[in-house]
N, C-alpha and C positions, 0 to 999 in steps of 0.2 A: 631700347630696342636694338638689337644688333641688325647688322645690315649683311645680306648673304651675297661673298664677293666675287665668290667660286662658280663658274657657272653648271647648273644643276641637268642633267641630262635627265629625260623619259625613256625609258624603257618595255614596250609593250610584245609580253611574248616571250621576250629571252633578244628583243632587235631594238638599236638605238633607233627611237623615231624624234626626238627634239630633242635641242638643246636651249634651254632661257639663260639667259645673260642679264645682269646689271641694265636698266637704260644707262649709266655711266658708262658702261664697257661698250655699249652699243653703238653709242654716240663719238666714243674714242676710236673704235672702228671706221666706222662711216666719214669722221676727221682725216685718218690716213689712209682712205678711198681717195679722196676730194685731194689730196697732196699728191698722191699717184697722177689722178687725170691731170690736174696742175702743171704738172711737172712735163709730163706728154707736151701738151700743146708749146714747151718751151724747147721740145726736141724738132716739133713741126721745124723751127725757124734753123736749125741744124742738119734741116732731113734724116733726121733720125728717125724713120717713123716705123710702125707697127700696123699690121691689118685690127679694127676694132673688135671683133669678134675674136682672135687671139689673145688681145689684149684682156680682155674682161673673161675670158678662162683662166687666165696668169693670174686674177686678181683671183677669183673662185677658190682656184686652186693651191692659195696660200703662196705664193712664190714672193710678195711685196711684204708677207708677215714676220 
């Protein structure tokens, strides 16, 4: 059985409405989430900090990807 790696988008209408992904991919995702906030709380001790609601749009928005 081949394993589909590519993540496969829906389409309803002619409009993207989902995209599925691998649990592999998903979990490798949400791996380097968890290194992002990680990493934050080691700016706390630098005062390097971020408002959280900013922070977690930079994440949304692809910017740590």
């Amino acid at each position: 059985m081949n394993v589909q790696s590519e993540p496969v988008e829906i389409v309803k209408n002619g409009t993207s409405v989902a995209v599925i992904i691998s649990s592999k991919e998903y979990k490798k995702i949400e791996a380097l989430k968890m290194e992002i906030v990680k990493s934050r709380f080691t700016n706390i001790d630098t005062d390097d900090l971020v408002e959280g609601g900013d922070f977690f749009d930079e994440i949304d928005s692809g910017k740590y990807d």
